[in-house]
Residue frames as qw, qx, qy, qz and C-alpha x, y, z in Angstrom:
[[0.248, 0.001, 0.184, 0.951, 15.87, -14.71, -6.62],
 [0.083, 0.717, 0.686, -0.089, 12.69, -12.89, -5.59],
 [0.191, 0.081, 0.325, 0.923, 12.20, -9.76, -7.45],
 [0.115, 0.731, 0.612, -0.281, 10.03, -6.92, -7.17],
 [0.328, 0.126, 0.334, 0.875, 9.18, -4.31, -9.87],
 [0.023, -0.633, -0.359, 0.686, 7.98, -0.96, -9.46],
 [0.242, 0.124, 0.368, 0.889, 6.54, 1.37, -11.66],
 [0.145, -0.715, -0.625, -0.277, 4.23, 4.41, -12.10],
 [0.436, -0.664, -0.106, 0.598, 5.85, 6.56, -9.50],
 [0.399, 0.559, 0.233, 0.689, 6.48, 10.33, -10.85],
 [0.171, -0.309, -0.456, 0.817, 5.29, 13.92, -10.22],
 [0.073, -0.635, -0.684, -0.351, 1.71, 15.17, -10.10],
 [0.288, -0.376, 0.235, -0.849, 0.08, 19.09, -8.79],
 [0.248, -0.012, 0.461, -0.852, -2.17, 19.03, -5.79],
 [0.601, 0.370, 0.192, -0.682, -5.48, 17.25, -6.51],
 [0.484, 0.554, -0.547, -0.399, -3.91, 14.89, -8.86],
 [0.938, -0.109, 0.272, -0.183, -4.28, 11.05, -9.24],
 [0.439, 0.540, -0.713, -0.084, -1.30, 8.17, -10.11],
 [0.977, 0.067, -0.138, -0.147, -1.19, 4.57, -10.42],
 [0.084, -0.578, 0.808, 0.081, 1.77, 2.69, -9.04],
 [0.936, 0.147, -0.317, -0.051, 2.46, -1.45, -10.20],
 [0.252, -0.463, 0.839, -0.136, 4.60, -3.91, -8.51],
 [0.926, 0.213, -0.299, -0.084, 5.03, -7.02, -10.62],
 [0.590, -0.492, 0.636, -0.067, 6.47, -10.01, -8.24],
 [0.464, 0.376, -0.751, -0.280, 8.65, -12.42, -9.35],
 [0.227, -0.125, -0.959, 0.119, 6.33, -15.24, -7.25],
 [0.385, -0.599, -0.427, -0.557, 3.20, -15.32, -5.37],
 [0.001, 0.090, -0.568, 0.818, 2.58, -13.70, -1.64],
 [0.174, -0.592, -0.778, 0.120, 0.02, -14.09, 1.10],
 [0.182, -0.804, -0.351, 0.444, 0.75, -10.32, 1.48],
 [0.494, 0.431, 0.199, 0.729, 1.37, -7.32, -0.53],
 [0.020, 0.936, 0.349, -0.041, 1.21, -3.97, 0.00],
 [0.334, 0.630, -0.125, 0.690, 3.15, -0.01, -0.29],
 [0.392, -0.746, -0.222, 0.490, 5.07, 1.94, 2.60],
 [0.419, 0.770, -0.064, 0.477, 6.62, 5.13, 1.82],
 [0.525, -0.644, -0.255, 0.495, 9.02, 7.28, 3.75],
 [0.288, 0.895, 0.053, 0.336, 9.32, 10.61, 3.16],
 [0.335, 0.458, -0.408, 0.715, 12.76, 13.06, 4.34],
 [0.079, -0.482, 0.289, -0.823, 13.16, 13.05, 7.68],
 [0.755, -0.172, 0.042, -0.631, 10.58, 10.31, 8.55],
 [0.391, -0.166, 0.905, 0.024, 10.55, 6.82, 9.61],
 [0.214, 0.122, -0.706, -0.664, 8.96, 4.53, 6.95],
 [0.306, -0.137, 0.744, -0.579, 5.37, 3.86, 6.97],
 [0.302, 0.362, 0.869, 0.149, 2.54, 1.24, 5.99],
 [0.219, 0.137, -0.248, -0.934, 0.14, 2.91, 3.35],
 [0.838, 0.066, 0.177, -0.512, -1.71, -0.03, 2.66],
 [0.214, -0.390, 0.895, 0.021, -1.82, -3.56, 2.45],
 [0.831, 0.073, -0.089, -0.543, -4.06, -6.33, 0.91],
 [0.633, -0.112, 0.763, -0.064, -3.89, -10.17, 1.64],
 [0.036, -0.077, 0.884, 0.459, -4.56, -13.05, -1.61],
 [0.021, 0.481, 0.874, -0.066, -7.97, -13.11, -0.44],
 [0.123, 0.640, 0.340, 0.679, -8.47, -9.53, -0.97],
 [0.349, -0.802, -0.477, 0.090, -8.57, -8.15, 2.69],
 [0.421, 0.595, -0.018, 0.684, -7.22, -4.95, 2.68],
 [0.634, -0.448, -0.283, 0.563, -5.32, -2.45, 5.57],
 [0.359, 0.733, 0.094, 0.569, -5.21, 1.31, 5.00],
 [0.264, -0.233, -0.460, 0.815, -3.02, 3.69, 6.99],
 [0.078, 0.751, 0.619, -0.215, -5.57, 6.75, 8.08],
 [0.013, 0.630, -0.204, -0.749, -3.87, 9.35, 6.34],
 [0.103, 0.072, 0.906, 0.404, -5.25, 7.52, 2.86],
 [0.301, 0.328, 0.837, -0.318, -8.57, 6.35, 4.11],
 [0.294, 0.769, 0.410, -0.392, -10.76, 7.30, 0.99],
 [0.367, 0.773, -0.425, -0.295, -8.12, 8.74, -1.61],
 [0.163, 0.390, -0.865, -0.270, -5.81, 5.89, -2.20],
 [0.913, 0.138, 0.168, -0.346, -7.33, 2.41, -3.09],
 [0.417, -0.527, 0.740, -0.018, -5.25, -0.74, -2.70],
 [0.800, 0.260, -0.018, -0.540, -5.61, -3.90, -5.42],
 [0.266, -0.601, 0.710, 0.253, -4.00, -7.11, -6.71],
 [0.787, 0.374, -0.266, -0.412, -4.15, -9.16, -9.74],
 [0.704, -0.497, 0.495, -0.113, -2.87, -12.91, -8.69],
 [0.876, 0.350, 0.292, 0.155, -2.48, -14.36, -11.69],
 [0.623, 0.569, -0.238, 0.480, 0.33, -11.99, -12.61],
 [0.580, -0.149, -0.239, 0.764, 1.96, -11.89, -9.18],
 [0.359, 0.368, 0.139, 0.846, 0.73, -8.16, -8.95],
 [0.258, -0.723, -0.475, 0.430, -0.29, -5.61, -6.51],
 [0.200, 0.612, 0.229, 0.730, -1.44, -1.76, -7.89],
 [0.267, -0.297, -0.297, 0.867, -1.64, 1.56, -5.71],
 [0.119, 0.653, 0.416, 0.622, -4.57, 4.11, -7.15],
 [0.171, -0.587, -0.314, 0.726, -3.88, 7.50, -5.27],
 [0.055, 0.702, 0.353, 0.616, -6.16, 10.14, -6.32],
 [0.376, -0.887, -0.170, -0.208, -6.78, 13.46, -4.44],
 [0.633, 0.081, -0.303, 0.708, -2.65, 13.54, -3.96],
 [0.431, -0.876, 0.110, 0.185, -1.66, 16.15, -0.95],
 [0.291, 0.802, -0.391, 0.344, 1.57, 17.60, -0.71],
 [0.362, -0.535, 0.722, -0.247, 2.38, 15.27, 2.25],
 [0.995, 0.026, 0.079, -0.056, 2.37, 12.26, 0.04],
 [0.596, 0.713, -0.369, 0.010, 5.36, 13.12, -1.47],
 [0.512, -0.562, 0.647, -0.060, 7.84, 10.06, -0.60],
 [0.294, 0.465, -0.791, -0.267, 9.12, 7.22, -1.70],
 [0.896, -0.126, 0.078, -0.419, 6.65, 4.26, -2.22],
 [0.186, -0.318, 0.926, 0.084, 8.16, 0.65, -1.65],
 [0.743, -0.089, -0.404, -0.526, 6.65, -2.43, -2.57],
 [0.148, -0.339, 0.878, -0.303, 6.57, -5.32, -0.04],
 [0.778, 0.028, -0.512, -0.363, 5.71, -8.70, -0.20],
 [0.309, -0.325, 0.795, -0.409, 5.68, -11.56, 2.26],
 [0.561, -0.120, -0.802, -0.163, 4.96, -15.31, 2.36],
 [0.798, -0.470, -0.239, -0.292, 2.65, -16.76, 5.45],
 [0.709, -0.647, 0.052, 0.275, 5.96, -17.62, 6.98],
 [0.700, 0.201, 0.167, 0.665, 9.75, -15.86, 6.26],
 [0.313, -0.474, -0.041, 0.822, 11.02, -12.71, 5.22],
 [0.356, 0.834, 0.277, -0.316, 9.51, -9.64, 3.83],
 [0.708, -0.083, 0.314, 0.627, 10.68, -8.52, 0.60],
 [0.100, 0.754, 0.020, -0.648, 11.01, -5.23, -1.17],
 [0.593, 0.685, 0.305, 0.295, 11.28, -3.01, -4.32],
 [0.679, -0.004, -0.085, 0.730, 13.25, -0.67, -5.02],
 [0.055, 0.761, 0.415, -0.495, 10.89, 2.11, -4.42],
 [0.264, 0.627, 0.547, 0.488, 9.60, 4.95, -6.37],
 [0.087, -0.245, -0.235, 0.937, 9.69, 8.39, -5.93],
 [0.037, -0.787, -0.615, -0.007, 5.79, 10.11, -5.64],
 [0.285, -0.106, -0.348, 0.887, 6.52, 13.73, -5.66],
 [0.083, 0.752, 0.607, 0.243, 3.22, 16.25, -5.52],
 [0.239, -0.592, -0.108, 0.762, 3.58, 20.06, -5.60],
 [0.372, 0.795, 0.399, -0.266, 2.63, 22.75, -7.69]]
């Protein structure tokens, strides 16, 4: 019964910073957030390994900042300098070295004035 919780997900103006969490209910070689916004296919935001290497998509690069705390199973999101084309729905996803990927039940991110 692997379990992922989200939280932190809201709505912020233009120019504005928020913090998602995703507390797993085990440890992963892989964590990280996609989102998919209306209308879109869903895509990688960022990712970070156990060892700390990290994956940003290029629409990020520089504003959001990827992290994970192992000892509680946990992987954070810091998005600052929000746009009006973040707004979507963040997943979490996890994944062991071998098997299937698992999810959260996502958050909604909206940003607008």
């Amino acid at each position: 019964q692997v379990q992922l919780v989200e939280s932190g997900g809201g709505w912020v103006q233009p120019g504005g910073s928020l913090r998602l969490s995703c507390a797993a209910s085990g440890s992963f070689f892989i964590m990280g957030w996609y989102r998919q916004a209306p209308g879109k296919q869903r895509e990688l935001v960022a990712e970070i390994t156990s060892g700390g290497s990290t994956n940003y998509a290029d629409s990020v690069q520089g504003r959001f900042t990827i992290s994970r705390d192992n000892a509680k199973n946990a992987v954070y999101l810091e998005m600052n300098s929000l746009k009006q084309e973040d707004t979507a729905v963040y997943y979490c996803n996890a994944a062991k070295i071998t098997g299937p990927d698992y999810w959260g039940q996502g958050t909604q991110v909206t940003v607008s004035s």
